[in-house]
C-alpha positions as CSV (number, residue, x, y, z in Angstrom):
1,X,-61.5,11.4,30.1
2,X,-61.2,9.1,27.0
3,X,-61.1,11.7,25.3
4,X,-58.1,14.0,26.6
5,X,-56.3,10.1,26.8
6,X,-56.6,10.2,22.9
7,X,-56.0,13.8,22.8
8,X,-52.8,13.0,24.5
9,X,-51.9,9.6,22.8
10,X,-52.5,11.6,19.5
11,X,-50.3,14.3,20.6
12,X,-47.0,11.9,21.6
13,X,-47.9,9.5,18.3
14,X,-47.2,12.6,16.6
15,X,-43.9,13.9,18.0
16,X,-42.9,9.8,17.8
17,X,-43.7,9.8,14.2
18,X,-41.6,13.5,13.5
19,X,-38.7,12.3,15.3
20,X,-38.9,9.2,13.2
21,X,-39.5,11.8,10.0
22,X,-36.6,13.6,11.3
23,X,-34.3,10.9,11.4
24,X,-35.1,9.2,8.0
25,X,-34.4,12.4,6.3
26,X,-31.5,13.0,8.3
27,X,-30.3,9.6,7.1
28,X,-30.6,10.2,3.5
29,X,-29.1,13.5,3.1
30,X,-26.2,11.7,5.2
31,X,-26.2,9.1,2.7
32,X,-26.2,11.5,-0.3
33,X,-23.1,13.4,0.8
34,X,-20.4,12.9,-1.6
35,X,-18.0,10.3,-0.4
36,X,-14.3,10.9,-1.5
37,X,-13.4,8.7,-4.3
38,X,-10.9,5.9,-3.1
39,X,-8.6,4.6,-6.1
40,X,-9.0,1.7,-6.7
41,X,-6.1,-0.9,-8.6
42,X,-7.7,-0.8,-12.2
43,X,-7.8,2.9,-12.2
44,X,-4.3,2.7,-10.9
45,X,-2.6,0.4,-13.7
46,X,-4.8,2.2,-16.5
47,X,-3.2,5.9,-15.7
48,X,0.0,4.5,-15.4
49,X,-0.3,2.7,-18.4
50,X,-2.0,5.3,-20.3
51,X,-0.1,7.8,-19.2
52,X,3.0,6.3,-19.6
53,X,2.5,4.5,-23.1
54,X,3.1,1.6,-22.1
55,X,2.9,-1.6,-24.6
56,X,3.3,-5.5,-25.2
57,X,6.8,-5.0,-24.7
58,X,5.9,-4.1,-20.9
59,X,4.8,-7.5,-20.8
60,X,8.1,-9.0,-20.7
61,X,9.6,-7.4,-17.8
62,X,6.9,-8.5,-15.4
63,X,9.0,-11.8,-14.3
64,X,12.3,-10.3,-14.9
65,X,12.9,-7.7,-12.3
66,X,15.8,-8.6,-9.9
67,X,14.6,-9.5,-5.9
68,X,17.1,-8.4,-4.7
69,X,18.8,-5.2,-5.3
70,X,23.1,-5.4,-5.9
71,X,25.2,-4.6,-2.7
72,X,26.3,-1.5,-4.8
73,X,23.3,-0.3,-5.4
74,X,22.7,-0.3,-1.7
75,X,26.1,0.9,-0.7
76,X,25.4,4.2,-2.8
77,X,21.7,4.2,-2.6
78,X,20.1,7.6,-1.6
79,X,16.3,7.9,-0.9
80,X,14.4,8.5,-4.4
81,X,12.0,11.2,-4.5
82,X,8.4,9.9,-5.3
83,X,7.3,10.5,-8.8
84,X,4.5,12.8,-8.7
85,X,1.9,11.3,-11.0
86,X,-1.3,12.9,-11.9
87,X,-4.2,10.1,-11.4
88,X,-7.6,10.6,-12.6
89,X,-10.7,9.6,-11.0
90,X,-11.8,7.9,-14.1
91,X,-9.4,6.8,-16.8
92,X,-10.6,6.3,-19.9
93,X,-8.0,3.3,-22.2
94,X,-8.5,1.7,-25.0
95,X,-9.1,-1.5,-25.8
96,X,-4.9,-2.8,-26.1
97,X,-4.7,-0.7,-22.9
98,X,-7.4,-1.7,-20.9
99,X,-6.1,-5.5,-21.7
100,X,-2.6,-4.1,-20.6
101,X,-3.8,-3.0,-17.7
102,X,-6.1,-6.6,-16.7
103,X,-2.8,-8.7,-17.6
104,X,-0.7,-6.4,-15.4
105,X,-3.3,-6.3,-12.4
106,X,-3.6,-10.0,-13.0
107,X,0.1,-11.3,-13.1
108,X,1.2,-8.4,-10.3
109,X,-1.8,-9.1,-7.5
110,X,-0.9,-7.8,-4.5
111,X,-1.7,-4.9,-2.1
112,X,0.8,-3.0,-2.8
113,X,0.4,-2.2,-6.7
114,X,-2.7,0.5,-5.5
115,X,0.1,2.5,-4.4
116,X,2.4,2.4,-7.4
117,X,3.2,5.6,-9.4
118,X,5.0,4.5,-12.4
119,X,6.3,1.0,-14.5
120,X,8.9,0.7,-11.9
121,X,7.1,1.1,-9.2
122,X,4.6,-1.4,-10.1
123,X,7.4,-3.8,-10.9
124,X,8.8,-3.2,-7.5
125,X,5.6,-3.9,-5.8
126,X,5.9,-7.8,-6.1
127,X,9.4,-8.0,-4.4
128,X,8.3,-5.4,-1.9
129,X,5.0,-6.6,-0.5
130,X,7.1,-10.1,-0.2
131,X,9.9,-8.9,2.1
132,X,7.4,-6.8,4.1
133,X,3.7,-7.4,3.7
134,X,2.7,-4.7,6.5
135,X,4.0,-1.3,5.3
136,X,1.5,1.1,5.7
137,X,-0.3,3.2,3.1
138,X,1.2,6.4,4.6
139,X,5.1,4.7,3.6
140,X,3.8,3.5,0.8
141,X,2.6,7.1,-0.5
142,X,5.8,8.6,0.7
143,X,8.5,6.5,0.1
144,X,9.2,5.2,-3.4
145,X,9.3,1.5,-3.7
146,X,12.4,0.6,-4.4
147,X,14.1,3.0,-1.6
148,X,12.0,1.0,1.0
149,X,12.8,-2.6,-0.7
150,X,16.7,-1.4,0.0
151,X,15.4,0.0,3.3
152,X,14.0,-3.4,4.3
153,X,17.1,-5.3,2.8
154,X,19.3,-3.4,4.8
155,X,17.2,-4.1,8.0
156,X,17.6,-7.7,7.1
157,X,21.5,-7.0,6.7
158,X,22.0,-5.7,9.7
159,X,20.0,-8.2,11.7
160,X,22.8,-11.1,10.0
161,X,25.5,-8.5,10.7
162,X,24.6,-8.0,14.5
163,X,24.4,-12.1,14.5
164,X,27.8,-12.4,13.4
165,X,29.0,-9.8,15.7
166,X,27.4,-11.7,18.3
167,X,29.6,-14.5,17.2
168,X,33.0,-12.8,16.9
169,X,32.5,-11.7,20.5
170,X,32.1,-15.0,21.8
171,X,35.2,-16.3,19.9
172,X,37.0,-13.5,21.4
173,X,35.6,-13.9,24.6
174,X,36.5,-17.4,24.8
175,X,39.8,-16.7,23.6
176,X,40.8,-14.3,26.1
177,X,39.5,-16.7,28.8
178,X,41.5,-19.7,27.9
179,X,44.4,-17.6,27.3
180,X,44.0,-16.1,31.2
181,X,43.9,-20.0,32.5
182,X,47.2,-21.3,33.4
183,X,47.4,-24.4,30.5
């Protein structure tokens, strides 16, 4: 008997340990399967910068770019096609543009700039992310910045608009009621 009990406990000790087996090398070929590469902000900034040629002189606009877009501008705007822009999974700079691209990342740190596809974009991103700090990537990727800084303006627009509607109602409202009482 103690010897079919070891037979036995042998037996299940050894399908225990191959399902174990089984699962550890299940687990590493799992881990070794090539994750797609996610872009990361750096990577971002250096191939616009690079490819761009952007300079010092880029430097400058960073704290210049208007908030808030003209009324005529919004009047007349028309949704902008996205630049197509050709990323890399590794870009390569030089020194000037690697520090171009740390100062930019540095002075323009928000969520948003991931996203950008060109100068203006990135420029854009700061106003953007400020008026509305939950777009999501798939608007972001679709839509170019600007159109959906003037889409958000607009929102806020007519939300002031609709307010003073309101308003002029009640005036006329209250108006049309004295105006029905005998005075």
């Amino acid at each position: 008997m103690p010897r079919s009990l070891s037979a036995v406990l042998l037996v299940i000790g050894s399908c225990i340990g191959m399902d174990l087996l089984q699962n550890i090398k299940s687990d590493r070929i799992r881990q070794r399967r090539k994750q797609p590469h996610k872009e990361d902000v750096f990577n971002t900034i250096s191939c616009i910068v690079k490819g761009y040629r952007l300079s010092e002189d880029f430097l400058e606009l960073l704290g210049t770019i208007e908030d808030y877009p003209s009324r005529k501008s919004m009047e007349f705007a028309e949704v902008k096609a996205r630049k197509k822009f050709d990323f890399s999974p590794f870009c390569l700079v030089s020194k000037e543009e690697y520090r171009l691209a740390m100062t930019i990342v540095g002075q323009l740190d928000n969520p948003y700039l991931q996203f950008a596809r060109s100068p203006e974009e990135m420029l854009w991103s700061v106003p953007l992310y400020e008026a509305n700090p939950s777009l999501s990537p798939r608007d972001l990727l679709r839509y170019d910045f600007e159109t959906l800084l003037l889409c958000q303006r607009a929102r806020e627009e007519l939300v002031e608009l609709e307010k003073r509607v309101k308003q002029l109602q009640n005036f006329i409202a209250k108006v049309e009621n004295t105006e029905s009482q005998p005075g």
